[in-house]
C-alpha positions as CSV (number, residue, x, y, z in Angstrom):
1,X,10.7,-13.6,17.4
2,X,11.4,-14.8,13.5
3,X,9.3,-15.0,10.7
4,X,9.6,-18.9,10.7
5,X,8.5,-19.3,14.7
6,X,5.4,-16.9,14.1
7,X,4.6,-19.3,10.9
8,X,5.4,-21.8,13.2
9,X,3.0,-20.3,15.8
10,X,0.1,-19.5,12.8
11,X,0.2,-23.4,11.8
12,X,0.3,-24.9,15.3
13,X,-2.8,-22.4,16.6
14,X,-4.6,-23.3,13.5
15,X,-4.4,-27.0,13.9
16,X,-5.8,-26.3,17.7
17,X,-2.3,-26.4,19.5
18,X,-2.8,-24.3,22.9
19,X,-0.4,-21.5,23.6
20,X,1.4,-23.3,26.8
21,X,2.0,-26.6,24.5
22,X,3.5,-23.9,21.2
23,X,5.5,-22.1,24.0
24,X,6.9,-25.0,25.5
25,X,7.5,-26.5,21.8
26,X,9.5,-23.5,20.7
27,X,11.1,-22.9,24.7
28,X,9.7,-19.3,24.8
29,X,8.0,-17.6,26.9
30,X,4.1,-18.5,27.4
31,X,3.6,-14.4,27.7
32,X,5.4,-13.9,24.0
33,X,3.6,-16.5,22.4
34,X,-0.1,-16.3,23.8
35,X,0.5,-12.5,22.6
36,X,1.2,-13.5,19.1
37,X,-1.5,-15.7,19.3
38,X,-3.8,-13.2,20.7
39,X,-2.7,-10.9,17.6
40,X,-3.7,-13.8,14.9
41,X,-7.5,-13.6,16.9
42,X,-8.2,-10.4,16.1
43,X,-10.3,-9.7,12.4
44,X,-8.1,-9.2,9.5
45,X,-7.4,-5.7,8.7
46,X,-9.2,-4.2,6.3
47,X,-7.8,-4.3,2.8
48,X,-6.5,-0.9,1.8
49,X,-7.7,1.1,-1.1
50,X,-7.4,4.2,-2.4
51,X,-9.4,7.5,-2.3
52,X,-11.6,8.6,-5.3
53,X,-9.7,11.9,-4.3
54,X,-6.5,10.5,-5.8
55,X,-4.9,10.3,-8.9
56,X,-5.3,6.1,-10.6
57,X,-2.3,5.3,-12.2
58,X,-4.2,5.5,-15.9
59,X,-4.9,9.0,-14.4
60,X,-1.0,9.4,-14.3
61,X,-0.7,7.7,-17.5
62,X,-2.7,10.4,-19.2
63,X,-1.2,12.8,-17.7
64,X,2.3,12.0,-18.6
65,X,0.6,11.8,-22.6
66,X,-0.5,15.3,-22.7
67,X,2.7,15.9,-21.4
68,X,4.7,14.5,-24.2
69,X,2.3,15.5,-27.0
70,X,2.7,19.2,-25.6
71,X,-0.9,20.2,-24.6
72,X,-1.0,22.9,-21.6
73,X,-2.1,21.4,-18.2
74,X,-5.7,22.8,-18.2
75,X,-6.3,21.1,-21.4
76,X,-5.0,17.6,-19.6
77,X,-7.2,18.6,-16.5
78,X,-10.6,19.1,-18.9
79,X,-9.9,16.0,-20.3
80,X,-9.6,13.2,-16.7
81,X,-12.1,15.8,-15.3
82,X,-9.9,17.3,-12.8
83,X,-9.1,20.4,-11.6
84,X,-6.1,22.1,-13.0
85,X,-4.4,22.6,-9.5
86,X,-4.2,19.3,-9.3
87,X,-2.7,17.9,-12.5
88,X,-0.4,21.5,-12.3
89,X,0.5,20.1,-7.9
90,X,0.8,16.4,-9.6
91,X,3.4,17.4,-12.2
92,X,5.1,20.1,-10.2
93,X,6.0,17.1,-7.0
94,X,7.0,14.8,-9.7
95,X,9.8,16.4,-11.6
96,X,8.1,18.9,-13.9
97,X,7.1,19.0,-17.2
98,X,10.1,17.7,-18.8
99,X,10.7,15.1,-16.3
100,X,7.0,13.7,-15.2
101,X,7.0,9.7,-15.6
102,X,3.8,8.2,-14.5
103,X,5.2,5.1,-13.0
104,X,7.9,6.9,-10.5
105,X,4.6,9.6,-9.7
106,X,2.3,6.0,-9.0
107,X,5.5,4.4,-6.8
108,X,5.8,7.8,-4.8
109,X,2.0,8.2,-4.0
């Protein structure tokens, strides 16, 4: 099914339509449509967000800083409150010390 019949689908559900009347409107099958409308009943997934556990992108930002100004990785750590494992993991999976650029590290996580 395209994009513009399950629009279609969305509006003509939402304005009451039943599933036999949108099936025959679009000359599917009742089974495929009634499914897509079963699908639009259930509740909204939740909205995703991250973990406190993970690195923010200012995180990455400051990271990338203490890079470039030459302070050690434990110093970077003391200073977002981290562990130094995990700015040294962060900057190891992300191209290194020379090569760390927060904004490709915040597209790969």
């Amino acid at each position: 099914m395209s994009v513009a019949e399950r629009s279609l689908i969305a509006q003509r559900w939402a304005l009451g339509v039943s599933s036999r009347q949108i099936a025959r409107e679009l000359r599917r099958p009742y089974r495929t449509v009634h499914g897509h409308v079963e699908w639009l009943r259930q509740r909204p997934p939740q909205p995703r967000c991250r973990s406190v556990r993970q690195l923010s992108l200012a995180e990455r930002e400051e990271i990338s800083r203490g890079l470039v100004a030459g302070l050690g990785l434990r110093r970077i750590a003391v200073g977002l409150g981290r562990s130094a494992s995990t700015v040294c993991r962060e900057v190891a999976r992300n191209g290194g010390r020379r090569r760390y650029r927060a904004a490709a590290a915040e597209g790969r996580a």
